[in-house]
MDTraj code that builds the backbone (N, CA, C; nanometers):
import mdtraj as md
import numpy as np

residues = "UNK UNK UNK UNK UNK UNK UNK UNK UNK UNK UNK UNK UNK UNK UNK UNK UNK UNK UNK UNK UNK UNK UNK UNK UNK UNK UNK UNK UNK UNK UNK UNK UNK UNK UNK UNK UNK UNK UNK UNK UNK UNK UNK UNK UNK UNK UNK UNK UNK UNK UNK UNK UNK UNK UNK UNK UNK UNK UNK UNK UNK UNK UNK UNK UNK UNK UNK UNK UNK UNK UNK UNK UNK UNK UNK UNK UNK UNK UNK UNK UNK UNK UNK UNK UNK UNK UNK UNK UNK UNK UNK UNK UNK UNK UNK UNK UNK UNK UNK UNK UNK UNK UNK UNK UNK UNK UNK UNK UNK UNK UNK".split()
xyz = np.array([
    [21.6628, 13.6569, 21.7836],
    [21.6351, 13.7833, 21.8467],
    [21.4881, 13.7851, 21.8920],
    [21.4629, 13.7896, 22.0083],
    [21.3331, 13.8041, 22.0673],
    [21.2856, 13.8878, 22.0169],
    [21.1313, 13.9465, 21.9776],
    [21.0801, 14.0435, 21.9582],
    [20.9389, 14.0569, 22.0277],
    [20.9128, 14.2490, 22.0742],
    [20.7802, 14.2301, 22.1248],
    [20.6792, 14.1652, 21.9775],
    [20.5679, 14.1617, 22.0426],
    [20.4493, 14.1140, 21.9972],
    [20.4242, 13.9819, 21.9294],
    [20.5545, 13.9139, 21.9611],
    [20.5646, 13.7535, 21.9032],
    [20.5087, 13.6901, 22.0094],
    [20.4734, 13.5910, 21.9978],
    [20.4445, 13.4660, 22.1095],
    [20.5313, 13.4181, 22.1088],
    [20.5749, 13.3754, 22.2793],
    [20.6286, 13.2819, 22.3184],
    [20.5946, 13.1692, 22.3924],
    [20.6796, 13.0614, 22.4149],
    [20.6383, 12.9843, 22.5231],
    [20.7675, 12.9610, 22.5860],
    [20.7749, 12.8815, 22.7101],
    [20.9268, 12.8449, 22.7270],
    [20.9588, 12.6816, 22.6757],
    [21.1207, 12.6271, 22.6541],
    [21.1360, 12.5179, 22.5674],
    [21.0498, 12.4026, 22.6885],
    [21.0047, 12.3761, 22.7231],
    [20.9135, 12.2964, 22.8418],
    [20.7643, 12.3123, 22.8261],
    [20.7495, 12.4614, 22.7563],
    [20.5985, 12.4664, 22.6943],
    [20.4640, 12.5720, 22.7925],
    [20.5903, 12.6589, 22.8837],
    [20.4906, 12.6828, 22.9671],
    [20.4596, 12.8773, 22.9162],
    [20.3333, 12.9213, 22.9322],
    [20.3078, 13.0630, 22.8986],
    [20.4066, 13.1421, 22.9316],
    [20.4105, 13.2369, 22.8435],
    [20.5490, 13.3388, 22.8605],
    [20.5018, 13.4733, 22.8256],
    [20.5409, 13.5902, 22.9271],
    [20.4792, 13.7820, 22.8389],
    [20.5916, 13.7883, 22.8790],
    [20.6191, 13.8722, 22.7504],
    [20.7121, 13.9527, 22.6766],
    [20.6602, 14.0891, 22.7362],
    [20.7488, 14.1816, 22.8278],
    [20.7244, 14.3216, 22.8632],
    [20.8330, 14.4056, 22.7853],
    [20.9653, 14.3347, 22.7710],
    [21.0705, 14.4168, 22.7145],
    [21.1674, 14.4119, 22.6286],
    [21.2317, 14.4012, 22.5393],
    [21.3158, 14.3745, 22.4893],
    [21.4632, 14.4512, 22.4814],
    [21.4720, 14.5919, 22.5435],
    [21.5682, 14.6879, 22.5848],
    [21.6078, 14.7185, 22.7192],
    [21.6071, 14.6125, 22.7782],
    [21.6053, 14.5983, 22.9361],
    [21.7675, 14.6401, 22.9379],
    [21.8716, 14.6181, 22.8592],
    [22.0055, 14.6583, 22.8922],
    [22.0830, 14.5598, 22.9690],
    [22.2037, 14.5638, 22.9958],
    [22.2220, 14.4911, 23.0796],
    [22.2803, 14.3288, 22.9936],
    [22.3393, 14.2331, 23.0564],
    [22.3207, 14.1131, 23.0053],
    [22.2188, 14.0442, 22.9634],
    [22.0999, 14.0838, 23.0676],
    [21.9867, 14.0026, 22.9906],
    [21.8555, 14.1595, 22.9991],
    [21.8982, 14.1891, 22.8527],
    [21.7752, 14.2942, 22.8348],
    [21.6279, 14.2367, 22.7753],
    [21.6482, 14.0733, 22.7844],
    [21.4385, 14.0835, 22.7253],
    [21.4146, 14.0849, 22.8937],
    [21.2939, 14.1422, 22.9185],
    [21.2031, 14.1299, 23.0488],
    [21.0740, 14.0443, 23.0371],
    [21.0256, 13.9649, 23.1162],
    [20.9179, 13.9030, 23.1095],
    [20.8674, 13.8247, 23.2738],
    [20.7475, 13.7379, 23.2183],
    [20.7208, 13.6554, 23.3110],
    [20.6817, 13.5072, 23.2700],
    [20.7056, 13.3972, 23.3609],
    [20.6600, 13.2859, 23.3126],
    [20.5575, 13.2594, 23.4117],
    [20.4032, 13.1820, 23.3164],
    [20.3432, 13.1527, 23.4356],
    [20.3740, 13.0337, 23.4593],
    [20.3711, 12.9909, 23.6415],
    [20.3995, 12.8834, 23.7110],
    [20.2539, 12.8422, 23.7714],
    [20.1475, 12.7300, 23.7088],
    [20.0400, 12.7729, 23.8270],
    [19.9664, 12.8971, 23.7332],
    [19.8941, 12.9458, 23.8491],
    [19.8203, 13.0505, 23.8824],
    [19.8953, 13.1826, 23.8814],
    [20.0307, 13.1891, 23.8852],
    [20.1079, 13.3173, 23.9242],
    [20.2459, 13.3041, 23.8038],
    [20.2269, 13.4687, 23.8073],
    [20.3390, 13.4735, 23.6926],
    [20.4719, 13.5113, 23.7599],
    [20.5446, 13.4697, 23.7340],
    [20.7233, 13.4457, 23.7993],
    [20.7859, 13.5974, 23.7158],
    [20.8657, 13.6815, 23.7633],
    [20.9624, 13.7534, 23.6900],
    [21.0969, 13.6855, 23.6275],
    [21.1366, 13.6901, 23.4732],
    [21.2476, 13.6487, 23.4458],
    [21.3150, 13.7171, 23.3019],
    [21.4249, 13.7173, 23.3269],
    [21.4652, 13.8052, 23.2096],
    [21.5481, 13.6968, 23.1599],
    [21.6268, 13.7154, 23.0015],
    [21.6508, 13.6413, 22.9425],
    [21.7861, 13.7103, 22.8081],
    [21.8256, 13.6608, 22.7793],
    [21.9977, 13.7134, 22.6605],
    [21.8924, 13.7540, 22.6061],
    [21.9511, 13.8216, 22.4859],
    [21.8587, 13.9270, 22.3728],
    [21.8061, 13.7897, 22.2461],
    [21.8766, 13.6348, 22.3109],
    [21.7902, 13.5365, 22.2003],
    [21.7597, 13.4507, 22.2640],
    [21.7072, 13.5069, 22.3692],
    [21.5746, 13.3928, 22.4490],
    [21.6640, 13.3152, 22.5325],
    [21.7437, 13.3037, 22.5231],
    [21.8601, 13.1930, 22.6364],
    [21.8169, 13.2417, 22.7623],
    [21.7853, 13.1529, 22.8694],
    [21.7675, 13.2152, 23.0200],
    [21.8722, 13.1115, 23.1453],
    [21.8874, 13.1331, 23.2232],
    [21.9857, 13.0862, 23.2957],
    [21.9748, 12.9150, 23.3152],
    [21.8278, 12.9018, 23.3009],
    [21.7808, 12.7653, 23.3489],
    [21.7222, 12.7023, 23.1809],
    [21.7947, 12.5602, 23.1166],
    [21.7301, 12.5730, 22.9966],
    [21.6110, 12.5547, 22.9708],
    [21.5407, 12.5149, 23.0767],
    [21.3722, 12.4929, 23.0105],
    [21.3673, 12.5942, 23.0424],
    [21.3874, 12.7328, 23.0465],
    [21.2856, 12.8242, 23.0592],
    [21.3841, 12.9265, 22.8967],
    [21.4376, 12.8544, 22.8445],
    [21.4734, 12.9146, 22.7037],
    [21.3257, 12.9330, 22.6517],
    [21.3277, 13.0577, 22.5764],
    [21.2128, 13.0978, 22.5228],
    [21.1960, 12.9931, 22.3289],
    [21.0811, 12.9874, 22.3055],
    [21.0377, 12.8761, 22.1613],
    [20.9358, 13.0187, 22.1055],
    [20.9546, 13.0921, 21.9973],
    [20.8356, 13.1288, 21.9571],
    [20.7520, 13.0578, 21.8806],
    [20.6263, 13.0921, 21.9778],
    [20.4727, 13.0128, 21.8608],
    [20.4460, 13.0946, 21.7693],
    [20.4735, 12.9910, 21.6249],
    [20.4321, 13.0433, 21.5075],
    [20.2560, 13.0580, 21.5113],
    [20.2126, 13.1139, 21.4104],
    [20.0804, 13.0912, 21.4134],
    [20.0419, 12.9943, 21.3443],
    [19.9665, 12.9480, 21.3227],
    [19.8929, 12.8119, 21.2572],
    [19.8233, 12.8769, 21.1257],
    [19.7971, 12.7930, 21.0138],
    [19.7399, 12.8218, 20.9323],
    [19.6557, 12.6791, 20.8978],
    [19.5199, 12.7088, 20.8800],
    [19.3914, 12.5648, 20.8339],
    [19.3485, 12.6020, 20.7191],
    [19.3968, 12.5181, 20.6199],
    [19.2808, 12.5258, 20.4760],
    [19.2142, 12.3869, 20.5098],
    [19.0890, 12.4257, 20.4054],
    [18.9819, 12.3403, 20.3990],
    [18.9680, 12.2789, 20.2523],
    [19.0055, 12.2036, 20.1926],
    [18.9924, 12.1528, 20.0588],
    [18.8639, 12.0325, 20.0263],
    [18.8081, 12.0236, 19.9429],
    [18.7378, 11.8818, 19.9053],
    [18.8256, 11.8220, 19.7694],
    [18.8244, 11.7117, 19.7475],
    [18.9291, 11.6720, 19.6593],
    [18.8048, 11.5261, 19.5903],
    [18.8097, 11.5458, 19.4520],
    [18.7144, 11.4047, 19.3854],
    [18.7893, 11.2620, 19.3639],
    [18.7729, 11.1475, 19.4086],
    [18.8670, 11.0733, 19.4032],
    [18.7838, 10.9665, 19.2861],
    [18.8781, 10.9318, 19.1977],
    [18.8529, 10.8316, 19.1213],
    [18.9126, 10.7145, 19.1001],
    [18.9186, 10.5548, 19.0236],
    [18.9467, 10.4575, 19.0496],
    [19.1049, 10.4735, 19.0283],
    [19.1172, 10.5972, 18.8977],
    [19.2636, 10.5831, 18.8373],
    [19.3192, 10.7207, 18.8756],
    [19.2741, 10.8558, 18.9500],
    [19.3493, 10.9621, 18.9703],
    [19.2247, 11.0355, 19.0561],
    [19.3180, 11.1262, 19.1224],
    [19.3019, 11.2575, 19.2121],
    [19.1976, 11.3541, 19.1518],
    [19.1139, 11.4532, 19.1452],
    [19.1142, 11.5584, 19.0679],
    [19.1623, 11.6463, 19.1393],
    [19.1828, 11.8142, 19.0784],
    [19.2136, 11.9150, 19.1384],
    [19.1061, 11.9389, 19.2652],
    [19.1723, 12.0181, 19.3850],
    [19.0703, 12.0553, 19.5045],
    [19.0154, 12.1608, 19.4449],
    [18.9204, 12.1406, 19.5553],
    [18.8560, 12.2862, 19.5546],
    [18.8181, 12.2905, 19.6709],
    [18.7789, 12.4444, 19.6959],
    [18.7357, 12.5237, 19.8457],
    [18.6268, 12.4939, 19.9024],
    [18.5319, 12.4216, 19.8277],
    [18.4075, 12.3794, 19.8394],
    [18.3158, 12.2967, 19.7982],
    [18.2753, 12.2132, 19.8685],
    [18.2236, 12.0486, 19.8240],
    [18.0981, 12.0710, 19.7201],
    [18.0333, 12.1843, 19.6949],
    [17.9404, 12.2058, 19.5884],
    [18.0135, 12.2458, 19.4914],
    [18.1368, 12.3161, 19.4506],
    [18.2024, 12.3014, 19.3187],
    [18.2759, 12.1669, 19.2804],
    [18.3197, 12.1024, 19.4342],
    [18.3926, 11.9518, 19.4020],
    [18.2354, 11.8278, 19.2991],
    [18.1429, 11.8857, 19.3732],
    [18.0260, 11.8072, 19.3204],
    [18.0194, 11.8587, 19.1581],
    [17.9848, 11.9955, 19.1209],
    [17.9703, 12.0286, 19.0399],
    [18.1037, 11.9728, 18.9225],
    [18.1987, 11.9583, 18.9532],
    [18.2898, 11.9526, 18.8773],
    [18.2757, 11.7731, 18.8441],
    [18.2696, 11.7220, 18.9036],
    [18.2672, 11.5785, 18.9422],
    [18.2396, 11.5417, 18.7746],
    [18.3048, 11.4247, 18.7016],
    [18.2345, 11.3504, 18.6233],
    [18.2160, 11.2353, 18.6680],
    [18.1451, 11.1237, 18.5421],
    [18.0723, 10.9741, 18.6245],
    [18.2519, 10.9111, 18.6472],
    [18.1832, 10.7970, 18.7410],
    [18.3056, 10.7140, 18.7648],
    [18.3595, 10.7786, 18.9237],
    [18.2883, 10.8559, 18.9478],
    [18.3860, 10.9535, 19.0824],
    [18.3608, 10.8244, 19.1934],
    [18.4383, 10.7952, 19.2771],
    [18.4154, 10.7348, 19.3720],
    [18.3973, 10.7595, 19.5190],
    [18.4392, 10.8422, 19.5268],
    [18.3974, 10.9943, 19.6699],
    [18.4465, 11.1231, 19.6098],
    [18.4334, 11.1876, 19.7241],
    [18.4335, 11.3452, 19.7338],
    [18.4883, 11.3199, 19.8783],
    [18.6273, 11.3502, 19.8900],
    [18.7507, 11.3887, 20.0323],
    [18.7366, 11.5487, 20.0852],
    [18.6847, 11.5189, 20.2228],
    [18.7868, 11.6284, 20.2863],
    [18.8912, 11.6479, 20.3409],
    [18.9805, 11.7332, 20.3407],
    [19.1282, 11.7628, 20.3200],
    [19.1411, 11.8860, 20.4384],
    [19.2173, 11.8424, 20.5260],
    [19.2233, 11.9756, 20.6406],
    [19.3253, 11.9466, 20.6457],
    [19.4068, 12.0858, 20.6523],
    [19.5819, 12.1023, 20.6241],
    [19.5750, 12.1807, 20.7602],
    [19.6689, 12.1458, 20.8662],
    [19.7078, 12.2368, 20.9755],
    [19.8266, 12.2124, 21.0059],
    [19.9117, 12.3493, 20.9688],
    [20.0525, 12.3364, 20.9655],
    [20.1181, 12.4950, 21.0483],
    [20.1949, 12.5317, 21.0626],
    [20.2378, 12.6253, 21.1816],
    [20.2902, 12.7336, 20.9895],
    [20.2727, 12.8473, 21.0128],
    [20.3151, 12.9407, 20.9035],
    [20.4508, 12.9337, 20.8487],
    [20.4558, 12.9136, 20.7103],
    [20.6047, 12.9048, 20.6988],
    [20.6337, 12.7483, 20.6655],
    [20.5084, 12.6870, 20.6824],
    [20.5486, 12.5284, 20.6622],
    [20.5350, 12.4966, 20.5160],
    [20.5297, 12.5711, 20.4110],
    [20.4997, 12.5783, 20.2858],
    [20.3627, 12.6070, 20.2389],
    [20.2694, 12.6506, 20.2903],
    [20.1188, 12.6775, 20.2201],
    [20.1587, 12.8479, 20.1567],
])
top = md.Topology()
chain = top.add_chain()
for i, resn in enumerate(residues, 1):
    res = top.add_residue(resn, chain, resSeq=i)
    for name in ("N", "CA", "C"):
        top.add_atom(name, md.element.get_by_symbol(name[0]), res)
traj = md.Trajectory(xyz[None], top)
């Protein structure tokens, strides 16, 4: 089910506004795709299906980035942390680095 204020794109990847979702009719979402420089009128079934399939609607999830530092030693991992001055602080001898860890995954991907 389409909804306003989600992002879309179309399955091909191209910008998509969402104006309506009660348009009525067989195809009540209303929108535009941009082509270029100019935005096209196209409406679409109430779950994104549009007559032509690349222009089926994909909603973009949002993204989510953590930042971890992680202490690595000869025989194990330690726990992360949020910040490379507690990864330091925590550190005992034997550490062999200090990792940074950047997680970028779309919401919903398990974080």
């Amino acid at each position: 089910m389409i909804e306003l204020g989600k992002q879309y794109v179309t399955r091909d990847g191209r910008e998509v506004r969402i104006y309506a979702v009660d348009g009525g009719g067989q195809f009540p979402v209303h929108g535009a795709i941009r082509e270029g420089q100019e935005w096209v009128a196209c409406t679409w079934l109430h779950d994104g299906v549009a007559g032509l399939h690349c222009n089926a609607l994909v909603e973009v999830k949002p993204r989510i980035q953590r930042e971890f530092w992680v202490n690595v030693y000869p025989d194990r991992l330690q726990t992360h942390y949020t910040e490379k001055s507690k990864a330091d602080f925590c550190a005992v001898p034997h550490r062999i680095a200090c990792v940074k860890l950047v997680i970028d995954c779309e919401e919903g991907e398990g974080l």
